[in-house]
N, C-alpha and C positions, 0 to 999 in steps of 0.2 A: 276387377275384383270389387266388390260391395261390400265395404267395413261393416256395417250394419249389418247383413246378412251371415257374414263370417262370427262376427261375435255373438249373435243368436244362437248357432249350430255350435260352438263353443260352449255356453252358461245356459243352452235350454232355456232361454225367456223370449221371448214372442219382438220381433224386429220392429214394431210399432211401438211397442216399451222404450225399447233400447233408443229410438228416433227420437222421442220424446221427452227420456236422460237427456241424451247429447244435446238436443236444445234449453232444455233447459239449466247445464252447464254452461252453456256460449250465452246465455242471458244474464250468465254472474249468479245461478243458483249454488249452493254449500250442498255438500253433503248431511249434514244434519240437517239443514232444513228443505231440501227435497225427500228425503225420507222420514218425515215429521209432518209436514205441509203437503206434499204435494201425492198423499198416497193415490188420487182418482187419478192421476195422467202418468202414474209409471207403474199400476196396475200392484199395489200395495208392498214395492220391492224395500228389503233393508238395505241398513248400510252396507255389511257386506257385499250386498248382489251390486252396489251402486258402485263401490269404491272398484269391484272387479270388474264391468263395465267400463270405468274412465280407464284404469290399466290397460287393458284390452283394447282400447278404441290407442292409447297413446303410443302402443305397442304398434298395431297396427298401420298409423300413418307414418310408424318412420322405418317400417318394411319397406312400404308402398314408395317412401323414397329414396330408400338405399335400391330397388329396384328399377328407377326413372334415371339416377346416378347412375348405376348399373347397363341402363340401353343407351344412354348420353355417350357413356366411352367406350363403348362398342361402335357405335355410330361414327362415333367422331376419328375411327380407327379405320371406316371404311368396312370393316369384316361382320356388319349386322345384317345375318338374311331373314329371311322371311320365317326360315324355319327355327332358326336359333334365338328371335323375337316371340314367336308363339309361344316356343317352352321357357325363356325367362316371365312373359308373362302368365305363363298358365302356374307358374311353380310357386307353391303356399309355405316351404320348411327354410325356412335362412340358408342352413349348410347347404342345400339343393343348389341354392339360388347363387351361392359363393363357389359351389362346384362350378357350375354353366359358367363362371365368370373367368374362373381360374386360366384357362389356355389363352386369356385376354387382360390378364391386370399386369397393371407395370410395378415391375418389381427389380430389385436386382440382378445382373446379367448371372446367370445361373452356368453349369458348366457347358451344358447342352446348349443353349444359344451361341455360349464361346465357339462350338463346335459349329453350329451352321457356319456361323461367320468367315469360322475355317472353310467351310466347303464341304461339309462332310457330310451334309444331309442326303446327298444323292447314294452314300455308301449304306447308309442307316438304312435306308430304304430295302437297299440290297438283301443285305443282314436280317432284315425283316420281312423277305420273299421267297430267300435261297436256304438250303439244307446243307449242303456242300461246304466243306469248311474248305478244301481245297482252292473253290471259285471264290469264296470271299475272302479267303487271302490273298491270293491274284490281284482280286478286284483293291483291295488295299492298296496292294503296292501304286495301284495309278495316282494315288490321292498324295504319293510323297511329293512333296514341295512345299516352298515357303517354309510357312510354320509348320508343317506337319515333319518330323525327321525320320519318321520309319514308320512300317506298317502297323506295327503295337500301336503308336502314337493314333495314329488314323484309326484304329479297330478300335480303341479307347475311347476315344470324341463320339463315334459311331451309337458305341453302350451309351453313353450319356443322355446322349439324345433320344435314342430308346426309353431310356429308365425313365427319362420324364415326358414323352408322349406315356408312358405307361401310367405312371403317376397320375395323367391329368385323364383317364379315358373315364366317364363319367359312369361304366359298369361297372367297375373295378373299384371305384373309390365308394359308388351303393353298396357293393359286397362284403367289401373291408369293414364299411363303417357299421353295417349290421352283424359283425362279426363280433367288432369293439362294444359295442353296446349289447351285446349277449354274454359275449364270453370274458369280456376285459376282468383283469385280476389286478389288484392294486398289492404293490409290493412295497416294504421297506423296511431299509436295513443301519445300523445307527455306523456314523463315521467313525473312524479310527479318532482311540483318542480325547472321543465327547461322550464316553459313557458316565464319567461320574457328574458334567456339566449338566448332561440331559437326563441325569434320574426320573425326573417326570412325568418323560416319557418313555420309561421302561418295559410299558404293553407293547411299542410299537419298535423294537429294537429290531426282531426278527418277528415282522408281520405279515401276514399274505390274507387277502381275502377277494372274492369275487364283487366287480364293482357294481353291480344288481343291488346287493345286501350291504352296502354300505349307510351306515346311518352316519347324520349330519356331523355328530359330534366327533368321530371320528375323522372323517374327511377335515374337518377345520383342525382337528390336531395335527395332521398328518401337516399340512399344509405350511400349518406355524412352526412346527420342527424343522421342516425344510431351511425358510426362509431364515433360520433361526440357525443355520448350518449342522445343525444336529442328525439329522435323518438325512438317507437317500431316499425319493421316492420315485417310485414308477409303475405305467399304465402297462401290459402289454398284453397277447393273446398267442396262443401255439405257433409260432413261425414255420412250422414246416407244412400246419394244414391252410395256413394264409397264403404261403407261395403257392401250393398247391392247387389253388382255389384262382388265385390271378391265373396261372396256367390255362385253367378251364376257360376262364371269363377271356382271355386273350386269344387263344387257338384259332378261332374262326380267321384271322389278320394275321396270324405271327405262323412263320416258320418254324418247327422244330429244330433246333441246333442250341449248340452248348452257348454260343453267343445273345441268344434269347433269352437263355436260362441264368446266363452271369444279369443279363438286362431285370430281368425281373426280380433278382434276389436283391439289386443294387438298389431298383429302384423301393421295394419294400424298405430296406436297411437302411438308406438313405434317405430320404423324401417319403416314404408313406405311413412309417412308423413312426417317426418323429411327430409327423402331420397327426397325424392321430392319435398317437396320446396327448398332446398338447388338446386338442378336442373334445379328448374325457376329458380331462383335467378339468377342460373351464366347464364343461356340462357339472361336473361333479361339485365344483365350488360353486357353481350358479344357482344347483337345488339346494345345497347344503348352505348358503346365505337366507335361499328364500323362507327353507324351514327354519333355520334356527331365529332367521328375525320376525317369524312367524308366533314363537315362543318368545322372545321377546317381549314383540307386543302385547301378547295376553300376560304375560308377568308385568309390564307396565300400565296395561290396562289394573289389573289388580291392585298393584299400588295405589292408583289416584282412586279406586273407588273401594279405599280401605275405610274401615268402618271409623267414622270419627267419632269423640269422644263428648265432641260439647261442646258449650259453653258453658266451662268447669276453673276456678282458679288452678293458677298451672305453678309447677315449682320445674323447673328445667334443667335438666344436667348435663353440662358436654364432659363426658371422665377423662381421667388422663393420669401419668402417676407422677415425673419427676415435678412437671408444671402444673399438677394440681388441677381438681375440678373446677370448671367454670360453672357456676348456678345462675340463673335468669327468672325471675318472679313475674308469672303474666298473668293478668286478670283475665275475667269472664269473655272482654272480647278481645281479646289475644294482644292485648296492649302491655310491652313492656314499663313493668316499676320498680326495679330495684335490680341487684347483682353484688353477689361475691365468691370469692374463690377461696376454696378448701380443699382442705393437703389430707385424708383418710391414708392414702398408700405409699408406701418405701417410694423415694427414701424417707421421708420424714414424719410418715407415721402419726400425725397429729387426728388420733381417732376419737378422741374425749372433746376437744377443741370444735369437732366436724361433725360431732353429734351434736352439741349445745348449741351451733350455729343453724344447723336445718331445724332442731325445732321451735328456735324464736324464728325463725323466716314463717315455719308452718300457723303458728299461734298468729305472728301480726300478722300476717296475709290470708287466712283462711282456706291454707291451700287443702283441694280437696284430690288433687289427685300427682304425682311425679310421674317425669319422663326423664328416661335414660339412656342415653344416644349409646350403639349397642358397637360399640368402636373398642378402640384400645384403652383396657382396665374398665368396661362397659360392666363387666359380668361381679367383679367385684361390688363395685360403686353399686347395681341393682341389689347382691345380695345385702349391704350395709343399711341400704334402705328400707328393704322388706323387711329385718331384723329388728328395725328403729321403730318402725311404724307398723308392728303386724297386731297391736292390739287396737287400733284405729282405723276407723273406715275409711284411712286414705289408699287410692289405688294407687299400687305401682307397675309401672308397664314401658318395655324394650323397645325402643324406639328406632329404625332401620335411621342411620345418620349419612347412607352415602349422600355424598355430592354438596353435605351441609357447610365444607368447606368453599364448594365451589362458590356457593350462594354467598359465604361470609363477604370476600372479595369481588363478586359481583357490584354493578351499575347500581342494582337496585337494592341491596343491600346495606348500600351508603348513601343512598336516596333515604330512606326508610331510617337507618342510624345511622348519620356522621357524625356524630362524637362518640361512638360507641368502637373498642377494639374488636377486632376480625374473632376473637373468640367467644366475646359475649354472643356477638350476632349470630356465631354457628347456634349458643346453645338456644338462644329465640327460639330460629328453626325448629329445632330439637323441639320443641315446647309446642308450637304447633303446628306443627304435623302430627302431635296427637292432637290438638283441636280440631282440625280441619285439614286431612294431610291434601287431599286434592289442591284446594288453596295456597299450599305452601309451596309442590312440591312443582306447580306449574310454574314458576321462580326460575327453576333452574332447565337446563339443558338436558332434555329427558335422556341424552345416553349417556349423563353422569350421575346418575341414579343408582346405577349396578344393576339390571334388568337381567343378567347370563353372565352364562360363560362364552368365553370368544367372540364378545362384542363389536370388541376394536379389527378382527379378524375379516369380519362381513365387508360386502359393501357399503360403504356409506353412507353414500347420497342413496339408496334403498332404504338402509337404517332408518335415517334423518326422516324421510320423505315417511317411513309406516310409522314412526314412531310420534311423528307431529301428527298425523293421523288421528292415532289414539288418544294422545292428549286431548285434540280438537273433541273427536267424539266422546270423551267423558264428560268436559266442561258442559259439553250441548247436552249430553244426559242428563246431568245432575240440578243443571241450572245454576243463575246467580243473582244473587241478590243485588241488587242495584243502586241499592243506596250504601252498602258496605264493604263490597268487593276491590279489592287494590287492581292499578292497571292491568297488572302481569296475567291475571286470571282473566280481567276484561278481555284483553287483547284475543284470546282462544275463543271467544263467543262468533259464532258465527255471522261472516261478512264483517267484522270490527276490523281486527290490527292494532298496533300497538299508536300509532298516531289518535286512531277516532277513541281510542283508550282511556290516553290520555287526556284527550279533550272530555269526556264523561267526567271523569275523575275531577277535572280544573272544576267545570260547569257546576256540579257539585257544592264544592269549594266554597265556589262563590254565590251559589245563589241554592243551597240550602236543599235538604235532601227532593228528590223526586217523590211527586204523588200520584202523577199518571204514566205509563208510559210514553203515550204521546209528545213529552216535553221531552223527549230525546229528540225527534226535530230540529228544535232548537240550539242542539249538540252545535260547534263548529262542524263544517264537512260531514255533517251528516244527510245524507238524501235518502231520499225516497226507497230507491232501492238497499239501502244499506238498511233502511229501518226497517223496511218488511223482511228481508234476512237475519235480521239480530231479536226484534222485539218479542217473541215467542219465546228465547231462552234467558231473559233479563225479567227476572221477577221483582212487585214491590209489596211487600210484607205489608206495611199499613198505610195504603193506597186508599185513594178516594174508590176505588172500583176494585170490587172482589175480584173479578178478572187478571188485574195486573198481578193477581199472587199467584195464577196456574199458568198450564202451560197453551192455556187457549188461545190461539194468536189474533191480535186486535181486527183482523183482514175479514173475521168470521163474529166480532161481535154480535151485526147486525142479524145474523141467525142466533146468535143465542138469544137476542132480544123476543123475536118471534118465537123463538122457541117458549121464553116465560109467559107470551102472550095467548101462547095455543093451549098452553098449562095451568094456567088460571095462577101463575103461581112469581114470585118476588126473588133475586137473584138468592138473598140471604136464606129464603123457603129453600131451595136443592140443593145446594154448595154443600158435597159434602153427606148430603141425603140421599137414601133411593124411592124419590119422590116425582121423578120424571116418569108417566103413563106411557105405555105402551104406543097407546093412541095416537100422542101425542108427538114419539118416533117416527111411527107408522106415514103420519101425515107428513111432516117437512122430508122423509125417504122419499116420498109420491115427486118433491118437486127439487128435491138438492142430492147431491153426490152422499152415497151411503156409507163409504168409509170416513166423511166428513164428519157427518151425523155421529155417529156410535164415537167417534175420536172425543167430539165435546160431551155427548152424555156422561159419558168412562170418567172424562176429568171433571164435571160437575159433579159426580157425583162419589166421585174420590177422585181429590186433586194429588196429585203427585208434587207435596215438597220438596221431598229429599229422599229417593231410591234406596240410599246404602242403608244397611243394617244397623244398630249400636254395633257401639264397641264392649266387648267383656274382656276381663281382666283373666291374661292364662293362670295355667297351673302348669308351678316347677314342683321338678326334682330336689331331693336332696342331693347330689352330688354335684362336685364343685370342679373337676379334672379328669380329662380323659383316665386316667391313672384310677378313678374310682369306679370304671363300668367292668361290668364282667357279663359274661358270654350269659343269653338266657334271659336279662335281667329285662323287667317289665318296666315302662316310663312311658310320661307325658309330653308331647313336644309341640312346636307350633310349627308349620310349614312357611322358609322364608328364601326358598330359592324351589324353581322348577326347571327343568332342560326334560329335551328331550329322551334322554335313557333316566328318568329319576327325581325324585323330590329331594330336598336337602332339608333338615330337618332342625332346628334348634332345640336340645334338650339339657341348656342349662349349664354347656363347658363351653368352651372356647373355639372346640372342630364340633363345625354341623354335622351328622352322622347323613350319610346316604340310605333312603331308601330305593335300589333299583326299579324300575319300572315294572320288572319280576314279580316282586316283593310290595306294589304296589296293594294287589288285589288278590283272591284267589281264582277271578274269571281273568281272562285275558283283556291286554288294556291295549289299546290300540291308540288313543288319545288320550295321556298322560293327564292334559288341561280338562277333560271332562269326569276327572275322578278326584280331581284335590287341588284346593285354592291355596294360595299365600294367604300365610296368618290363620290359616285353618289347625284349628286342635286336632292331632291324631295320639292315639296310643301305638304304640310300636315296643320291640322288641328285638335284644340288640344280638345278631348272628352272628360278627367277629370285630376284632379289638386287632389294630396294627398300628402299635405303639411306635413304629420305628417310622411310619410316611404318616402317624398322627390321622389314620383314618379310623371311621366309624361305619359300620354296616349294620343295616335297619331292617327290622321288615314290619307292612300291616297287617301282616295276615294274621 
C-alpha cells in the first residue's frame, strides 16, 4: 500500500502535493507556515487541506502497522498462508482487517475452544454435514466420556463450536455488518427509579431512532446518561430477518437441522449481536466526537478572533453577590493600577456606596469603556452600570469569563501578580479579554474556555490535539507583536514553545525592545530553522525596516528589494499604496514562483496588521427575567454559544434562549457555522416560554 497514493484518492489533491507536505513536515515545517510560506511546493493548499493531509498520513501509518502486527502473529502461529497474506494485505477498512484476524487472536478460552479440548470438534463437524437428528444423536452418544456425561452435554459443546465458527465466517459478519449500518435503530429507555434524578434527560426516556439520522448531540447524550446510570441504551436490527439472512450466507457448508438452527440463533444472540452493537456504538461515538469537536473548534476559533476593543482605559468587573464585586482599573496597555471591591447586591445592598465608588475610579482613571464578567450576578452588575453611565460615552460590554478562574490560579497568573489575590487576577482577565481577547485567552487551557456542550464527553487527546490546533492557527493569523506580547501567546507562534518563549521575553528584558527581526538569532536556542518558522508571524511595529511590521517573511526580502529596484520606487513609496506597475509583476513572475510574487505585492500594498474587526457595543433589552418574555415578543441578542442542532442566544436574562437550527433560516442550513458567528447581533423572536426547565425558544426568521 502507498500512503501517498491512498491519501490522494481520499482529499482529491495531486500525490506530488501530498510528497512534498510530508517532507516538508519531516523537515520541522508548521502548519502556519507551510501554508503561508511555502504556497509554490504544495501547490497553493490551506490549512485545512494541510492539517487533513498530516491526519490522513498519521492514520494511515498506524494502519499499515496494526496490519505488520497482524501478519507477525499469524506467522508466528504457524497458520499464515499464502492466501490469507494476500487478503490481509490487500484489505484497506480496519473492521475488515480485525475480521481476517479474528479466527487467529488470542483471546480468552471461549466455550467452543472448551469444547475442542473436550474432543467434540469431530461431532460439530457431523452436525454440520448430517440432516438426521437420529444419526447425530447416535453419533453423540460415542463422545460420552471423561468430561462429557451425556449426549445433551456433547450436542451442547458441539452448538458452541458451531455458533462461533459461525460467528467468525468472514461472509456472515460482511452481511450482518452491512445490515447494522443500514438498518441499526438506537434504543433507550430510562431505569427504574432515576426518573426524577434524570429529568434532563426526559427526551430520551422512551427514544427509538434509526442510527443513519442520528445527530451528534444526541448520540453524546445518550451516551452520558448511560454512563451516568440513568438510561438503558441499545444498538440492534430485526433479529429474525438477520438469522434469516446468516441462514442463506451459511447454506452452501451447513446442513439443514434443528441443531444448525439452535447454532446460528446462539451464535447471533451470543457473540454477533453483542459484537456488533458494541461496533455501532464506538462508530457512533467516533463521528459524533469528530463532529461536535469539529464545532468546537470553530466556536474556539471564534473566541480568540473576537473583535477587540483597543487600547482603551479598562474599569473590570468580576460580579458576585454575598463576596462582592471585584473591580481592577487597567490602562491603555492592559497594565494593572489599582482594585476595590463593592457590595451593589443582597445581601448588603450597599448600592449608593457602589455608585460613588465607580465614578471616582471612572473620573481618576479615564476609564473609557467597562467589562463585566457575564458569570454569577453578571446580568445585574451590567445593568447597574449601563444605568450609572448611560449618559456618557463610556462603553459597557459582557464579557464571556469562562476559565477566568482557571487562569487566576494558574503558573502564569502569579507570574504576572504575586501579590495580587486569585480574585483580583480573574477580574484582570476580565478586563482584557475585552482589550485583546486572543492575548489573554491563549493563558488558559482552551477546553476551559466553555467552547459546547459535551466537551468533557468527546475524546480527549482528539479535543486537546484540534483545539491546540486552533489556537496555533489563530496566533499565526493574527500575528504578534514582538516587542509586547507576554510568553504565553509567544509560545503558540509558530516553531517557538514556551522555552524559546521565554527566552524572547528575558532577551527582551534585558537588552531592550527589538528593532529588527533578525536579532531574534540572538534569542538563547534559537536557530536557524526556528527563525525561519517563527519570523513571518512576529511583527515589529517601530522597526528600523518597514518590513518587520508585515507579514513578508525575511527569507524574500531580497526580492522585495528587486522588486523596489524594477519600480523605480522606495520601500515607504508602496507600503500601503497601489503603486506597484504591472510591469513590474510581470517581470520578477518571468524569473520567481508567482504565488510568491502576488503574496508580497497583496501585503505591500495592504499590509495586514490585525485581521479581526472592531469591536461595537451590543444592544439590550429591557427585560431583566425569564418571567418577563412572552410568546411573540420581538428582541435583540448576541449569539454566545453554537452546537450543532442551534445557536444560543443572550437576550439580556440569565437562560440563553435557543434558536434551533430550524429557526435558524428560512432556507435550509445544513452548516450551522456558515450562517451565524459568536458575538454576532441577531434579532429573533421568541416561540415558547417553559418556565418550569427555565427554557427559551427563539427563532430568526
Amino acid at each position: 500500500m502507498n500512503i501517498t497514493n491512498q491519501i490522494s484518492k481520499e482529499l482529491n489533491i495531486s500525490s506530488k502535493n501530498i510528497e512534498k507536505v510530508l517532507e516538508l513536515f519531516k523537515e520541522g515545517g508548521t502548519i502556519p507556515f507551510v501554508a503561508r510560506y511555502r504556497k509554490e511546493a504544495t501547490g497553493n493548499l490551506d490549512e485545512v487541506q494541510l492539517i487533513n493531509i498530516k491526519d490522513k498520513h498519521t492514520y494511515w501509518e498506524g494502519f499499515l502497522k496494526r496490519k505488520a502486527s497482524i501478519l507477525e502473529s499469524i506467522a508466528s502461529q504457524g497458520k499464515l498462508t499464502t492466501d490469507l497474506e494476500a487478503k490481509i494485505k490487500a484489505v484497506l477498512v480496519l473492521t475488515e482487517l480485525e475480521d481476517l484476524y479474528l479466527p487467529y487472536k488470542q483471546k480468552r478460552k471461549t466455550k467452543g475452544e472448551k469444547a475442542i479440548e473436550q474432543g467434540l470438534k469431530p461431532l460439530a463437524i457431523f452436525i454440520q454435514k448430517n440432516q438426521s437428528s437420529n444419526d447425530i444423536k447416535d453419533k453423540a452418544l460415542s463422545f460420552v466420556k471423561g468430561e462429557i456425561e451425556d449426549d445433551k452435554q456433547a450436542i451442547d459443546g458441539a452448538v458452541n463450536i458451531l455458533s462461533e465458527w459461525i460467528s467468525e465466517d468472514k461472509w456472515v459478519r460482511d452481511q450482518l455488518r452491512g445490515q447494522f449500518q443500514r438498518f441499526a435503530v438506537a434504543s433507550s429507555k430510562v431505569k427504574r427509579g432515576k426518573k426524577e434524578e434524570g429529568e434532563k434527560y426526559k427526551d430520551y426516556f422512551e427514544f427509538s431512532e434509526k442510527v443513519q439520522r442520528m445527530a451528534s448531540h444526541r448520540v453524546l447524550a445518550l451516551f452520558r446518561a448511560e454512563k451516568e446510570g440513568i438510561l438503558s441504551f441499545s444498538v440492534n436490527v430485526d433479529e429474525e430477518r438477520v438469522i434469516q439472512n446468516i441462514h442463506h450466507k451459511i447454506s452452501r457448508n451447513y446442513a439443514s437441522n434443528t441443531l444448525v438452527d439452535r447454532a446460528v440463533t446462539e451464535s447471533y444472540k451470543r457473540i454477533l449481536q453483542p459484537n456488533f452493537e458494541s461496533e455501532i456504538k464506538k462508530e457512533l461515538k467516533e463521528k459524533a466526537d469528530v463532529d461536535s469537536i469539529g464545532v468546537f473548534a470553530e466556536n474556539l476559533k471564534q473566541l480568540l478572533l473576537q473583535s477587540p476593543l483597543g487600547a482603551k482605559n479598562i474599569m473590570a468587573i468580576d460580579p458576585g453577590f454575598r463576596s462582592g464585586c471585584k473591580v481592577a482599573v487597567l490602562n491603555k496597555n492592559g497594565d494593572f493600577t489599582e482594585n476595590v471591591t463593592i457590595f451593589p447586591h443582597p445581601p448588603q445592598n450597599k448600592i449608593e456606596e457602589t455608585k460613588k465608588t465607580l465614578l471616582q475610579l471612572v473620573q481618576k482613571n479615564n476609564i473609557e469603556a467597562i467589562a463585566v464578567g457575564n458569570g454569577t450576578a453578571g446580568l445585574e452588575t451590567e445593568k447597574l452600570c449601563r444605568d450609572l453611565f448611560k449618559e456618557t460615552d463610556i462603553q459597557v460590554f459582557s464579557v464571556n469569563e469562562a476559565g477566568a478562574s482557571i487562569y487566576s490560579a494558574s503558573e502564569i497568573a502569579r507570574d504576572e501578580f504575586p501579590e495580587l489575590d486569585l480574585t483580583v487576577r480573574g477580574a484582570i482577565s476580565i478586563g482584557r479579554r475585552l482589550i485583546d481577547p486572543l492575548a489573554e485567552l491563549v493563558k488558559i487551557d482552551a477546553k476551559s474556555i466553555g467552547v459546547g456542550q459535551y466537551q468533557h464527553d468527546v475524546n480527549q487527546p482528539l479535543l486537546k490535539q484540534k483545539l491546540n490546533e486552533v489556537v496555533a492557527s489563530c496566533v499565526n493569523h493574527v500575528g504578534v507583536e514582538l516587542n509586547t506580547a507576554s510568553y504565553p501567546i509567544l509560545s503558540h507562534v509558530s516553531g517557538l514553545g514556551t522555552t524559546l518563549a521565554k527566552n524572547i521575553v528575558a532577551y527582551r528584558e534585558e537588552n531592550g525592545d527589538f528593532t529588527e527581526r533578525k536579532q531574534l538569532l540572538k534569542v538563547p536556542k534559537m536557530g536557524k530553522k526556528t527563525y525561519e518558522q517563527a519570523a513571518g508571524f512576529l511583527r515589529i511595529e517601530k522597526g528600523k525596516n518597514p518590513l518587520d511590521n508585515t507579514i513578508i517573511h525575511p527569507e524574500t526580502y531580497k526580492l522585495v528589494a528587486e522588486l523596489l529596484k524594477l519600480n523605480n520606487s522606495k520601500i515607504n513609496d508602496v507600503i500601503g499604496k497601489q503603486l506597484i506597475s504591472d510591469a513590474t509583476i510581470n517581470a520578477l513572475k518571468e524569473k520567481y514562483d508567482g504565488y510568491t510574487i502576488d503574496f508580497i505585492v497583496n501585503e505591500l500594498q495592504k499590509p495586514t496588521i490585525d485581521p479581526r474587526e472592531p469591536l461595537e457595543e451590543a444592544t439590550y433589552n429591557s427585560i431583566d427575567s425569564i418571567e418577563g418574555l412572552q410568546v411573540g415578543m420581538q428582541l435583540t441578542g448576541t449569539i454566545n454559544n453554537i452546537t450543532n442542532f442551534g445557536a444560543f442566544v443572550n437576550i439580556g436574562i440569565k437562560e440563553s434562549g435557543l434558536v434551533h437550527i430550524s429557526e435558524i433560516s428560512n432556507t435550509f442550513v445544513s452548516n450551522i457555522q456558515e450562517v451565524v458567528k459568536l458575538n454576532q447581533q441577531v434579532d429573533v423572536t421568541v416561540l415558547s416560554v417553559d418556565l418550569a426547565r427555565k427554557r427559551v425558544q427563539l427563532s430568526m426568521k
